[in-house]
C-alpha positions as CSV (number, residue, x, y, z in Angstrom):
1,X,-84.5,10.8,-0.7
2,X,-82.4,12.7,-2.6
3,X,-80.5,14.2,0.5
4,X,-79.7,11.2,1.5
5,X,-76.5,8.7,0.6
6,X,-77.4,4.8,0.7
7,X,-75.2,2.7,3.6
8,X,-72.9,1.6,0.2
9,X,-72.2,5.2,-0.9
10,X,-71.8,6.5,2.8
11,X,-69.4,3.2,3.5
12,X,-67.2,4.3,0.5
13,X,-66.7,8.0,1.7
14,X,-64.5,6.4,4.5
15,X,-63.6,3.2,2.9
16,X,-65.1,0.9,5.3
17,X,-67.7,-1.9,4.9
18,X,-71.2,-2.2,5.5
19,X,-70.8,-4.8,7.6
20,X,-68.6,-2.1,10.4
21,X,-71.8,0.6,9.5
22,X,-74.3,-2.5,10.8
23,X,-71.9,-2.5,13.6
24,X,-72.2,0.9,14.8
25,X,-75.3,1.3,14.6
26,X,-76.1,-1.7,16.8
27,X,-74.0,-0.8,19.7
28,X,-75.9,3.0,19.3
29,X,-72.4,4.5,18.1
30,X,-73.9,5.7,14.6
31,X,-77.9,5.0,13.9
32,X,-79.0,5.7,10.0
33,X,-80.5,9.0,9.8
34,X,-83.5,7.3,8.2
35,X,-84.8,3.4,7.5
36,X,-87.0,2.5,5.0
37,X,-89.9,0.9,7.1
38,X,-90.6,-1.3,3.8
39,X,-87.0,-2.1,2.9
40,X,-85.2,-2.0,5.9
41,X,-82.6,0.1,3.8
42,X,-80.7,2.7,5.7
43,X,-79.9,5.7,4.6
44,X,-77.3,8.6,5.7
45,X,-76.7,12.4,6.1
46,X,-73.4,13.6,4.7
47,X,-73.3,15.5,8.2
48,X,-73.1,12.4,9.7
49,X,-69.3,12.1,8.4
50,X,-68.5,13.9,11.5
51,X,-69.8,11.3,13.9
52,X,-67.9,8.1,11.4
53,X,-65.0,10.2,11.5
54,X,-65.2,10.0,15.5
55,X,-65.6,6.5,15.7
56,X,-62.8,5.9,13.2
57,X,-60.3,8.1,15.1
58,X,-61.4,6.0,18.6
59,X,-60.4,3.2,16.6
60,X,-57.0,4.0,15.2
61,X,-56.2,5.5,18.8
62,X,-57.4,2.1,20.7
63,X,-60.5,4.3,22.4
64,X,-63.5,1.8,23.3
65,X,-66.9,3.0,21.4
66,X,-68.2,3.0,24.4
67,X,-65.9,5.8,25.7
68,X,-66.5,7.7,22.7
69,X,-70.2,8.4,24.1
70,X,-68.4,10.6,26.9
71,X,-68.2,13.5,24.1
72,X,-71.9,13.6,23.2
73,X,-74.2,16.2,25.2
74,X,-77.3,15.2,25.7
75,X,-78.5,17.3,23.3
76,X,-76.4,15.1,20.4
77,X,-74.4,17.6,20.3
78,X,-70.7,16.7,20.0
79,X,-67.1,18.4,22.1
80,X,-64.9,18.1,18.8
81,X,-62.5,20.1,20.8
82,X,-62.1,18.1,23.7
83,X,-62.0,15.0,21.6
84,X,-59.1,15.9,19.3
85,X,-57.3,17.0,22.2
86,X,-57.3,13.9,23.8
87,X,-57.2,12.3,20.8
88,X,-53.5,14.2,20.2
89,X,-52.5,13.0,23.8
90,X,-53.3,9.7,22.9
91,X,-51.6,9.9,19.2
92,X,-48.3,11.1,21.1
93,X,-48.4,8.4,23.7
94,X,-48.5,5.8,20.7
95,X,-46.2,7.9,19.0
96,X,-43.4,7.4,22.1
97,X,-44.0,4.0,22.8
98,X,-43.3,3.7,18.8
99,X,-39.8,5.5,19.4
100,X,-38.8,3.5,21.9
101,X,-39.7,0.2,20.1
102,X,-36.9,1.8,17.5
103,X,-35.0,2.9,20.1
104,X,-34.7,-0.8,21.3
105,X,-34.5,-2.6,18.2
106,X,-31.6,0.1,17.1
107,X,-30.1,-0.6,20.1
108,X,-30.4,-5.0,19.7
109,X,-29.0,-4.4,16.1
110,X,-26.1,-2.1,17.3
111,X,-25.2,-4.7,20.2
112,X,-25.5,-7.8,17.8
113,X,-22.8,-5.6,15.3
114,X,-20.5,-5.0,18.0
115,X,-20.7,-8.7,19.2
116,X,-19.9,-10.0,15.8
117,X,-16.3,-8.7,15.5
118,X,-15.7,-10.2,19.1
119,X,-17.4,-13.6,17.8
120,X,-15.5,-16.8,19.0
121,X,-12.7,-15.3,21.1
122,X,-10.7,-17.5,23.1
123,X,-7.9,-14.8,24.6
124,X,-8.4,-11.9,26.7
125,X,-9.5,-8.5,24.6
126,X,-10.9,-5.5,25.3
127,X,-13.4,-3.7,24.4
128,X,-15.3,0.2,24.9
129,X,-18.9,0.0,26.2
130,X,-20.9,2.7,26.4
131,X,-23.1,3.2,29.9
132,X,-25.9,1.1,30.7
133,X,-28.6,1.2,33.2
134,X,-29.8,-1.7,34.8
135,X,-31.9,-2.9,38.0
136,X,-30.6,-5.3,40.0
137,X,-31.2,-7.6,43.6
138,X,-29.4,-10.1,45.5
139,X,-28.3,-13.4,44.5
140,X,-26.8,-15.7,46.9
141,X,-27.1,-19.1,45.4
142,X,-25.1,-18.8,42.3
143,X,-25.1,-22.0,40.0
144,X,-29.1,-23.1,41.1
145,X,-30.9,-22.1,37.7
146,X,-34.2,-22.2,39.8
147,X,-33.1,-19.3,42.2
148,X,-32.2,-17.8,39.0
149,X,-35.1,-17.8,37.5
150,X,-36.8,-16.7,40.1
151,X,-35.1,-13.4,41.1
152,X,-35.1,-12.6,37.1
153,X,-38.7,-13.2,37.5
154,X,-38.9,-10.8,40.4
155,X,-36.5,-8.3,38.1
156,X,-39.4,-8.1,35.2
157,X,-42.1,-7.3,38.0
158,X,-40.1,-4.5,39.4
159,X,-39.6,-3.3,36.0
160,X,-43.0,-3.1,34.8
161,X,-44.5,-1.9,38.0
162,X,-41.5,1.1,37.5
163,X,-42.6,1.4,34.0
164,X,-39.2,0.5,33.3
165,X,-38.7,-0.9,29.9
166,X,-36.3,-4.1,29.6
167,X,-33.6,-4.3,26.1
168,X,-34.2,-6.7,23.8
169,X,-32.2,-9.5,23.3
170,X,-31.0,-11.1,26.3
171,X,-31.4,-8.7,29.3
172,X,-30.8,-10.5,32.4
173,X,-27.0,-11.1,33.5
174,X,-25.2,-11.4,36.9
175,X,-23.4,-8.9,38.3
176,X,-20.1,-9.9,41.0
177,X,-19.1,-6.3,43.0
178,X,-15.7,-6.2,44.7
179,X,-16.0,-3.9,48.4
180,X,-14.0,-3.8,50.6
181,X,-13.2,-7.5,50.4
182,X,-16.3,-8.6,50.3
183,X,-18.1,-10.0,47.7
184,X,-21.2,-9.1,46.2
185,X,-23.3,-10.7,43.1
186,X,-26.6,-9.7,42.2
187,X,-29.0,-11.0,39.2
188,X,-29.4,-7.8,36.7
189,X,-31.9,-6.8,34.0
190,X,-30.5,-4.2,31.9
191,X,-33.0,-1.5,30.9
192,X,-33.7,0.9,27.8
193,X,-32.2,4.0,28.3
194,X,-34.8,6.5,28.7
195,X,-35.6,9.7,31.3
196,X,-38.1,7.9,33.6
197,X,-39.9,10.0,36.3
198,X,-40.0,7.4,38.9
199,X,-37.3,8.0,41.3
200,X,-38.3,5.7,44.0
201,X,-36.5,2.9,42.2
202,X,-33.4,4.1,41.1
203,X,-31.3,2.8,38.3
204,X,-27.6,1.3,38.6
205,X,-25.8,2.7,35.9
206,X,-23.0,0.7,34.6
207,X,-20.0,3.6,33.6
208,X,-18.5,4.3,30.0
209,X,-15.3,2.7,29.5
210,X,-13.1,0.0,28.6
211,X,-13.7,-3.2,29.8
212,X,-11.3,-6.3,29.7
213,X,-13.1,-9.3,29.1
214,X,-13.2,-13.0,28.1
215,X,-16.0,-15.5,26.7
216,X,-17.6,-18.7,28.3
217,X,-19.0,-21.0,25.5
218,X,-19.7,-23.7,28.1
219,X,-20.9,-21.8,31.4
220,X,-24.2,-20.9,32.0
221,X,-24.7,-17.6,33.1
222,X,-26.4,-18.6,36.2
223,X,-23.1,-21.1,36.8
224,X,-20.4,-19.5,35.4
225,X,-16.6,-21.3,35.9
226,X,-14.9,-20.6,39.3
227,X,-12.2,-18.3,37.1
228,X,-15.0,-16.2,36.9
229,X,-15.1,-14.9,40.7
230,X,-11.1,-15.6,41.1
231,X,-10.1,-12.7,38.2
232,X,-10.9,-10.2,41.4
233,X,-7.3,-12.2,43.7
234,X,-5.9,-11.8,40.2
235,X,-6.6,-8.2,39.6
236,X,-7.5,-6.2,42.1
237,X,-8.0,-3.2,40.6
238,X,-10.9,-5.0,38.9
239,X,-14.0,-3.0,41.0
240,X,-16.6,-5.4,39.5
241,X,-17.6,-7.5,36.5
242,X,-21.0,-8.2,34.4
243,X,-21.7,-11.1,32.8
244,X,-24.2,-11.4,30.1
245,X,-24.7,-13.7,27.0
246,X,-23.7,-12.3,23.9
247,X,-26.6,-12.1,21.3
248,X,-25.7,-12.6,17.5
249,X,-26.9,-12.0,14.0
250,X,-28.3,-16.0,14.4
251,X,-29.5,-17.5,17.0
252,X,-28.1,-20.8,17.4
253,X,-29.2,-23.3,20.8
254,X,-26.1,-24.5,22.1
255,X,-24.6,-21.5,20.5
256,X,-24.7,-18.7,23.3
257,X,-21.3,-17.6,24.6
258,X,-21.6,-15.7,27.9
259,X,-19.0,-12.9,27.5
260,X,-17.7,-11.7,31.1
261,X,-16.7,-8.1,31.0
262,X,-14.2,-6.3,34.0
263,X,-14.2,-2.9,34.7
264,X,-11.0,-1.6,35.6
265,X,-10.8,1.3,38.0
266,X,-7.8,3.3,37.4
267,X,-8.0,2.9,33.5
C-alpha cells in the first residue's frame, strides 16, 4: 500500500475535504484507485491529481461535473489540451463580465461625485456631461406610473435579450424630443458603455456637451411639473431634454431629486 496516499493525505494535496472526495466519487467524477474490501478505506494514486485538478478547474469556472466527462475517451484517457483551452475561454469570459462589473460600479461612483457638488440646487446651472448610450420606446401617457412601469419593464427585456447591460444606479428616465414642432417623449434606459456586436438594436447616443439644467425635488419622474415640457416655447434652441433622478452618496426615500437636463444646439 505503500504507493498509495489515504483519502486524508490525497484531500490535503488540494486542500479540500473528504466529504467533496465522497462526492466525486459518487457521481463517477473521481473513483479511489483502490478500496479496502475490509475497511471500506479508499485509497489514491498521486496520478490521480490530474483528474482532481480537472474537476477543481470545472468548478472554479462554473463547468457542470457532468460536462467535464465530455474530455474522457473511452479509453480513460483525458484531452488536457482541449480542456484548458476551453477552460481559458471560459476564464476570459468571467474575466470581462468582471471588468464590466468595475466598469459600472466606477461609473455609479463617478456619477454619485459629480451629483454631489450639484446637490440641492434651486437655480438654473449647467453642467458638462460626457456621452451616454441609452435604448429607448414610446411613451404617450406621461404622469400614469403604471404605463411607466410597464414600458421600463419592456426596456430591461430588450436589453437583456440585446445583451445590453443597464448602469447601475437609477437607469430609467424620460426623454421629451423637440422636431419639427412636434413633440416626442420616450421612457429611456441608459446602458453601459461597451462595443456590442448586436447591430439590430441600435443605441441612441446622448452627445457630449453642456447641458442647462434644473432639479425637481417633488416630481416624479414619470410626472414631472408642466415647466418641464414648456422650457422648449421658452427656448427653442433647446433640441431635447432628459430627465433622470439623481443618485447620491445616501440613499434617502423621499430624498430623490429628478434633475432635468437641456441640450442646447448651437452651444
Amino acid at each position: 500500500m505503500n504507493s498509495y496516499l489515504t483519502i486524508g493525505e490525497f484531500a490535503k494535496l488540494r486542500n479540500v475535504d473528504r466529504k467533496s472526495l465522497r462526492y466525486y466519487e459518487r457521481i463517477g467524477a473521481l473513483i479511489p484507485a483502490y478500496t479496502d474490501p475490509a475497511t471500506q478505506y479508499r485509497y489514491y494514486k498521486l496520478e490521480q491529481l490530474v483528474d482532481l485538478d480537472t474537476i477543481l478547474m470545472c468548478l472554479e469556472l462554473e463547468i457542470p461535473l457532468k460536462e467535464a466527462a465530455q474530455y474522457k475517451s473511452k479509453d480513460g484517457s483525458l484531452d488536457i489540451l482541449r480542456l484548458y483551452k476551453d477552460g481559458k475561454q471560459k476564464a476570459n469570459e468571467k474575466l470581462t463580465h468582471l471588468y464590466t462589473i468595475i466598469g459600472r460600479l466606477e461609473g455609479a461612483i463617478c456619477s454619485m461625485k459629480e451629483n454631489e457638488q450639484y446637490k440641492n440646487k434651486s437655480t438654473f446651472y449647467r453642467r458638462y456631461k460626457k456621452k451616454r448610450s441609452i435604448i429607448r420606446t414610446p411613451f404617450s401617457d406621461l404622469g400614469n406610473e403604471i404605463a411607466f412601469r410597464q414600458k421600463a419593464t419592456e426596456l430591461f427585456v430588450k436589453a437583456q435579450q440585446h445583451g445590453y447591460i443597464p448602469m447601475f444606479n437609477f437607469p430609467v428616465g424620460i426623454m421629451a424630443e423637440h422636431n419639427d414642432k412636434t413633440l416626442n417623449i420616450y421612457v429611456t434606459l441608459e446602458i453601459y458603455s461597451y462595443e456590442y456586436s448586436d447591430s439590430t438594436q441600435k443605441l441612441f447616443s446622448l452627445p457630449e456637451g453642456e447641458y442647462l439644467c434644473y432639479q425637481e425635488n417633488c416630481a416624479s419622474i414619470y410626472n414631472p411639473s408642466s415647466y418641464c415640457l414648456d422650457i422648449f416655447a421658452e427656448n427653442p434652441e433647446i433640441h431635447f431634454i432628459f430627465l433622470t433622478n439623481m443618485t447620491l452618496d445616501k440613499y434617502e426615500e423621499n430624498n430623490f431629486p429628478l434633475e432635468i437636463q437641456a441640450f442646447i444646439c448651437n452651444q
